[in-house]
ZAMARGU-4260 file (C-alpha; in steps of 0.2 Angstrom, whole numbers, plus 5000, padded with zeros to 4 digits):
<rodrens>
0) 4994/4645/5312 | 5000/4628/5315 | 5009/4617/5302 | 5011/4599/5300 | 5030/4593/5297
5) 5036/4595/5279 | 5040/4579/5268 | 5057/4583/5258 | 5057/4576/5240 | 5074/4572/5235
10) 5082/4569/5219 | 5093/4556/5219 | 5105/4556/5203 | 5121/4542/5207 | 5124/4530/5189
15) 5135/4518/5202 | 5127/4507/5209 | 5135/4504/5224 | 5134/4523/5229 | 5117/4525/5224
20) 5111/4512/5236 | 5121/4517/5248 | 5113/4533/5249 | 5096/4528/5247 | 5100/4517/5261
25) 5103/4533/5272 | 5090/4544/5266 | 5075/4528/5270 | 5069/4537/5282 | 5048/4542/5286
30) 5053/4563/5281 | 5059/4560/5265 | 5053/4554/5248 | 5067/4550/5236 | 5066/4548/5217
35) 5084/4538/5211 | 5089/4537/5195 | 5106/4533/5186 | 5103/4537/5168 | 5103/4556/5165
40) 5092/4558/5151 | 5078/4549/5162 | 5083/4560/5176 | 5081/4576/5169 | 5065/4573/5161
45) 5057/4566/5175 | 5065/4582/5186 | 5054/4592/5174 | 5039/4582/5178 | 5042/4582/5198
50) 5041/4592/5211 | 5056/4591/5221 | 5066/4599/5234 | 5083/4595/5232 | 5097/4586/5221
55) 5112/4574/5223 | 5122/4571/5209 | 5138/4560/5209 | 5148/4570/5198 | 5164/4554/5203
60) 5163/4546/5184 | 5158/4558/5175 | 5166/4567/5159 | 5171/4586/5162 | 5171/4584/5181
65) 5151/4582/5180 | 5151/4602/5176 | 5139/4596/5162 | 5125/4588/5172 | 5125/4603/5185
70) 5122/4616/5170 | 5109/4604/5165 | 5099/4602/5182 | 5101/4623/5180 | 5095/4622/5163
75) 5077/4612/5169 | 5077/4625/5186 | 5089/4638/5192 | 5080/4636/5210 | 5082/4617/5216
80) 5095/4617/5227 | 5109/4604/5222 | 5122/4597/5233 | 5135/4588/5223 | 5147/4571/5227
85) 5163/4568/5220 | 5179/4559/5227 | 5189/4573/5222 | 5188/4587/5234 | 5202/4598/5225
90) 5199/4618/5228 | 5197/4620/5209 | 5183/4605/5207 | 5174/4614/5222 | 5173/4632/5213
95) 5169/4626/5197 | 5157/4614/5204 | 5150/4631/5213 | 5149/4641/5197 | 5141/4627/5186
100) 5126/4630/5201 | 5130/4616/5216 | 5123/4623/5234 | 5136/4610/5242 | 5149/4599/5240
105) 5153/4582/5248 | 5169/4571/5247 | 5166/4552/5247 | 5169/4544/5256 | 5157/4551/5270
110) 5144/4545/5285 | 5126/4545/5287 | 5126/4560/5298 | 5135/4570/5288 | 5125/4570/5273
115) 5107/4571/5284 | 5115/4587/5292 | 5120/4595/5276 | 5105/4590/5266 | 5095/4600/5280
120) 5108/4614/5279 | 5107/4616/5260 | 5085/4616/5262 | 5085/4629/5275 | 5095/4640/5265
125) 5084/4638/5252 | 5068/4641/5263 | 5078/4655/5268 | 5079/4663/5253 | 5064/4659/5245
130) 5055/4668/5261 | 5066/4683/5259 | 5061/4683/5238 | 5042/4680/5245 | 5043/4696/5256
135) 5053/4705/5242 | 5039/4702/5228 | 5024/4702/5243 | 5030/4721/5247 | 5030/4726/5228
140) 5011/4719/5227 | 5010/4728/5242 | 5017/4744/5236 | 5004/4744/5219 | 4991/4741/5233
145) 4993/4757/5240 | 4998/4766/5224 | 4980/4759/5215 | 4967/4763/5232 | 4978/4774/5240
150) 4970/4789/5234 | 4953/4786/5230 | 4938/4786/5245 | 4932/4770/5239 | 4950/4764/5246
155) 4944/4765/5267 | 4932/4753/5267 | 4941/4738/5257 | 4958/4744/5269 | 4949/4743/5283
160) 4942/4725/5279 | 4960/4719/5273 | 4968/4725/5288 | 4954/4716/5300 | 4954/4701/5293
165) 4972/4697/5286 | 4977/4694/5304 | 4962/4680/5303 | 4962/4662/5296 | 4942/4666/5291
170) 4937/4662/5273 | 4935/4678/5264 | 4928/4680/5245 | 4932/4694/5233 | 4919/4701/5223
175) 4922/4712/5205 | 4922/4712/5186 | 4937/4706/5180 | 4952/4715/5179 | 4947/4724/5196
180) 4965/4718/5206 | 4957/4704/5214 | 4971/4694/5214 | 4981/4710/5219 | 4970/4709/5236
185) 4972/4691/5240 | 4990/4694/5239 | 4992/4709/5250 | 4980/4700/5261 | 4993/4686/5262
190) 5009/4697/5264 | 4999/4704/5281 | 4995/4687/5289 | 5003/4677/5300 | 5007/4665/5287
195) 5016/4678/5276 | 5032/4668/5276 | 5023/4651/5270 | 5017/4647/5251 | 5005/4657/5241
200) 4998/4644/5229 | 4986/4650/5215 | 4973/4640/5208 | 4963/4648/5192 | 4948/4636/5192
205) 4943/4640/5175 | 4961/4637/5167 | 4962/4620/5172 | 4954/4607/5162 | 4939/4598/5171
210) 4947/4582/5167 | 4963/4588/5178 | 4954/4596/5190 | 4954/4585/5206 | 4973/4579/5200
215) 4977/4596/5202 | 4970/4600/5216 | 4972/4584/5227 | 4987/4576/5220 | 4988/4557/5213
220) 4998/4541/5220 | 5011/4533/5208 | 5000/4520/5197 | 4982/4530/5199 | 4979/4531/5181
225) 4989/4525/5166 | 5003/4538/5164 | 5003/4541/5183 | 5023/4534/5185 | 5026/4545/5201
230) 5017/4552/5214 | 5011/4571/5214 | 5009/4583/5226 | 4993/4594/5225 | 4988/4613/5226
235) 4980/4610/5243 | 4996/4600/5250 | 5007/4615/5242 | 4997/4626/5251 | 4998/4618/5268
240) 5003/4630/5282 | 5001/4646/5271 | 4985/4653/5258 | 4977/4643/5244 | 4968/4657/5230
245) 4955/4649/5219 | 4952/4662/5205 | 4934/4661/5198 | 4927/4648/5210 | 4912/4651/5202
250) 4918/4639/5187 | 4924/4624/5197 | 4913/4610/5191 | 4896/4605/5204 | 4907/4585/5204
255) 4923/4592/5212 | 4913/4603/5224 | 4908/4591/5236 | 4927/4586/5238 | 4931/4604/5241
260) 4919/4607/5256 | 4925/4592/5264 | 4941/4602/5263 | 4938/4616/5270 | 4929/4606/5285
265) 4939/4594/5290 | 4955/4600/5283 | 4959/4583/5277 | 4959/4574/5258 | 4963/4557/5248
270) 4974/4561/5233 | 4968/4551/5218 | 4972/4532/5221 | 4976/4534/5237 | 4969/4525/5253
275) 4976/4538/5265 | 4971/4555/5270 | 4981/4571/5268 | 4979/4583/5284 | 4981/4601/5277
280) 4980/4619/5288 | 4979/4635/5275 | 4970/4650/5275 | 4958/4649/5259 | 4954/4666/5249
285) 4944/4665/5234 | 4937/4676/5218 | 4924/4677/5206 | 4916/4688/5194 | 4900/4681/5194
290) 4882/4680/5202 | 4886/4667/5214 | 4870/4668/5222 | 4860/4666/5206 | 4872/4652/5201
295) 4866/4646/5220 | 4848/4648/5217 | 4850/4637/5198 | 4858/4622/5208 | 4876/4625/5198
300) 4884/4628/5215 | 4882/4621/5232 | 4872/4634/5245 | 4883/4626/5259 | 4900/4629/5250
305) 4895/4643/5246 | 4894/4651/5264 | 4909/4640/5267 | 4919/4652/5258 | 4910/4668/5258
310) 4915/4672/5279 | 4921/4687/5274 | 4914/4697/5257 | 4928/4710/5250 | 4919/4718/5233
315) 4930/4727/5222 | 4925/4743/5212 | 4926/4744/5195 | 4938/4757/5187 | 4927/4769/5183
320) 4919/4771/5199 | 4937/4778/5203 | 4943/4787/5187 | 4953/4798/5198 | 4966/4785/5204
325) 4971/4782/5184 | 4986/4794/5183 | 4994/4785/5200 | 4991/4769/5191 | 4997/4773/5173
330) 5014/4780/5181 | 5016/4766/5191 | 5013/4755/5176 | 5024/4765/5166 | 5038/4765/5178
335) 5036/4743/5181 | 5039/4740/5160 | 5050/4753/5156 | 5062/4742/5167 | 5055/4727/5164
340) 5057/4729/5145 | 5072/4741/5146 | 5064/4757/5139 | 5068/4773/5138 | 5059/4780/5153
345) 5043/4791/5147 | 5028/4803/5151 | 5010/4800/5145 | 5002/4817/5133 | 4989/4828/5142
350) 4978/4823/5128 | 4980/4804/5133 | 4978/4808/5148 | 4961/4815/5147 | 4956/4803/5135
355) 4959/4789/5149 | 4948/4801/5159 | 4936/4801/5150 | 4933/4782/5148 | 4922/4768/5157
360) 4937/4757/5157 | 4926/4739/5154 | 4942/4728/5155 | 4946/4737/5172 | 4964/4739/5178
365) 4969/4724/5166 | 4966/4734/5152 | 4974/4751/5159 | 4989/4740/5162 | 4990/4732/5144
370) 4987/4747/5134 | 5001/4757/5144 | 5010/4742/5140 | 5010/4743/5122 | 5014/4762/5124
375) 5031/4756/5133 | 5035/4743/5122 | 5033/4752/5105 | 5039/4771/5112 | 5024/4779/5105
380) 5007/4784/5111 | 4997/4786/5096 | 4991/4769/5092 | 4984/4772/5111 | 4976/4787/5107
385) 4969/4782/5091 | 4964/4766/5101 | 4952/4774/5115 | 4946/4788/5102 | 4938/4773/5095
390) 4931/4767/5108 | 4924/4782/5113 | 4914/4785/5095 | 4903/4769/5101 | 4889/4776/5109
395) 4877/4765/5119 | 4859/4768/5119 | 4851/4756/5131 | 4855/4739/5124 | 4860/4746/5106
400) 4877/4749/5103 | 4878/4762/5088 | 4894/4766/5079 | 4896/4784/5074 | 4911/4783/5062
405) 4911/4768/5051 | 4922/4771/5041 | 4938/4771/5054 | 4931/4759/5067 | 4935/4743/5059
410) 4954/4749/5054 | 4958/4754/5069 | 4951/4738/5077 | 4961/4727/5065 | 4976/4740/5070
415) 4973/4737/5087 | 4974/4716/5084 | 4990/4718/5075 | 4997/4729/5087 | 4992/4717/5101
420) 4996/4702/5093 | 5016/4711/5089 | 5018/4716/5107 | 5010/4696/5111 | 5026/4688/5102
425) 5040/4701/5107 | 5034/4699/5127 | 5033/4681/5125 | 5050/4678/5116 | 5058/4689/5130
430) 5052/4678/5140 | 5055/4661/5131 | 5074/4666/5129 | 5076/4673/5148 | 5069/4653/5153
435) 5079/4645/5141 | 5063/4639/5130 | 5057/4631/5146 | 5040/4632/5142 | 5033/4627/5159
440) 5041/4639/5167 | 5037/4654/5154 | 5019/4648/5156 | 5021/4651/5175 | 5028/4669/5171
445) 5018/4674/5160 | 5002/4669/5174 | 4994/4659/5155 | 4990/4640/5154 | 5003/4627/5147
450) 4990/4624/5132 | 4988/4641/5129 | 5006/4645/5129 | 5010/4632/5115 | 4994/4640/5105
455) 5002/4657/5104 | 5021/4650/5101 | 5012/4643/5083 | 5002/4658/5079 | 5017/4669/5082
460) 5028/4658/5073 | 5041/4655/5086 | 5056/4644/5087 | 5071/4640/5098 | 5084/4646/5088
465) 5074/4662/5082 | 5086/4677/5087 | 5080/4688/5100 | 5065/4700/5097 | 5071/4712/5106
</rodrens>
């Protein structure tokens, strides 16, 4: 698959003037786009805003050998290379410079060349590592692949689809309830392309807010709207040269449709405020878990975007159409948190066991994954028993739902909430404390929205300098 040259966002952090147009003078060139700044508070709150590459910082005047400011660039990401100027090239300003988190070191005075080939240096090694963590985390999705339809018969036809098509650049759509690893799919569909090595970008089109949708999506120049003060880089520019997901397309607003056909003819777009056009070249998967062919036939969604994306149709049985995979996937689950959440490795009961059996599963795989969750995290498998036993007494009868023990359903339901809403604030302190309270980034890890993030930090009462939950 062909890709278009990459544009290098650089960081530009140089309180002297001199030095800092000095260097902007060098790096005015059609590859890069620099963002320069001399005070540091502006600078690292704009770093947390942008999207950016790599950092220069002109440690020279600065108190402490400028050990501060590089522990702070690490504090807002501990993944943007940095590539640190001083006049002091002493050994012991280098290796402290190196532990604080710098990539590279250059002495000032030095020349044009010089810092072009070491800026390029420093970004391959950072490509080169970020391909090698891609690979890494794409074989784990892989692995779970084949541990979750491994077993099953229902596993041949879906393998055999994923392994004709990931080779492909053709559209394809994945079909299932929720919960059902459609995102698991669209991953291990990536890893086996030929574009395994470039960006797998995400986009949950029901998670965004309709008013942030296209911004998203298509990027904005500097000055499009009020609050627009530097220009941003887009899902579908992120995804250029590798595979773009969009997760319940079935939600994306009929306004922004139009847009994205055009996409995904022409390969080109205008970001918001912008009189140019972005060519892009990505492979484009996408999901839902609704009728999109009724929502079609109702005029919610477009009938030629529609066949745009559905080239390919991948659908995705639900768990209880293969009940016989679920003690391969609750070990495999129990393995993943034990380490995750460093727990004393443990075995699920017979009894649970036959009770999982025994189960329609409506939350699919999502739900087998958070209640063997909360087992791990709490040590103890009652609550889970106790927890499908009650679901079990509902009995359906057509479109009635009876309940056959009154009197324990509705404790055991507000046992369940508690108990969800415990193992909710311990994962997601872990979590805040592992990222520094950079909630951005937790938001990212924890695959939840900003907003939503922020809403569970005040119902679980939360703070920065509460002491570790776990």
């Amino acid at each position: 698959m062909a890709t278009t040259p990459a544009t290098r966002h650089l960081f530009l952090l140089v309180n002297d003037p001199v030095v800092q147009g000095l260097v902007g003078t060098i790096l005015s060139q059609p590859e890069y786009v620099v963002y320069s700044y001399r005070d540091t508070g502006e600078a690292l709150w704009q770093l947390r805003k942008l999207q950016v590459d790599l950092v220069i910082v002109d440690i020279s005047t600065r108190k402490n050998g400028g050990l501060d400011i590089i522990e702070a660039i690490r504090g807002v990401s501990q993944s943007i290379p940095i590539i640190v100027l001083s006049v002091q090239d002493s050994v012991d300003i280098v290796v402290q410079a190196m532990k604080a988190g710098a990539n590279d070191f250059i002495s000032k005075p030095f020349d044009a060349n010089e810092l072009k080939i070491r800026i390029e240096k420093v970004l391959e090694r950072a490509a080169l590592s970020r391909e090698v963590e891609n690979k890494r985390n794409l074989m784990k999705d892989y692995d779970l692949y084949d541990l979750i339809f491994g077993c099953s018969g229902l596993a041949v036809p879906i393998r055999s689809i994923v392994d004709q098509v990931a080779d492909t650049d053709v559209p394809v759509m994945l079909r299932g309830e929720s919960g059902t690893g459609k995102d698991l799919v669209a991953r291990v569909i990536h890893a086996k392309s030929n574009c395994a090595a470039s960006s797998f970008v995400k986009v949950n089109c029901s998670a965004i807010p309709l008013e942030l949708v296209e911004s998203e999506l298509f990027g904005y120049e500097r000055g499009a709207f009020t609050g627009a003060t530097d220009r941003k880089v887009g899902k579908f520019e992120l995804a250029s040269g590798g595979t773009i997901y969009l997760d319940e397309i079935g939600e994306i607003d009929p306004v922004l449709q139009a847009k994205l056909l055009q996409v995904l003819q022409d390969g080109s777009f205008s970001p918001l405020g912008s009189d140019r056009d972005v060519q892009v070249n990505m492979r484009v998967i996408s999901a839902t878990n609704v009728d999109l062919e009724k929502a079609v036939r109702e005029g919610r969604f477009r009938r030629d975007l529609y066949y745009r994306l559905k080239v390919v149709e991948i659908f995705l049985p639900p768990l209880r159409d293969h009940l016989e995979d679920i003690p391969h996937i609750a070990e495999y689950f129990l393995n993943k948190f034990s380490r995750q959440y460093s727990r004393q490795a443990m075995t699920l009961s017979r009894k649970l066991l036959r009770l999982m059996l025994d189960y329609d599963w409506p939350g699919n795989i999502r739900e087998l994954e958070n209640l063997i969750k909360r087992v791990v995290i709490f040590g103890d498998e009652t609550p889970a028993v106790a927890e499908i036993a009650a679901k079990k007494r509902v009995v359906r009868s057509g479109n009635l739902v009876e309940i056959t023990d009154d009197l324990s359903l509705p404790v055991l339901k507000v046992f369940e909430k508690e108990a969800t809403r415990r193992a909710e604030k311990i994962v997601i302190a872990k979590v805040l404390e592992k990222t520094g309270w950079n909630r951005t980034r937790a938001a990212e890890y924890l695959q939840i929205s900003y907003k939503t993030l922020l809403t569970k930090i005040r119902e679980c009462g939360l703070h920065p300098d509460e002491p570790g939950l776990i």
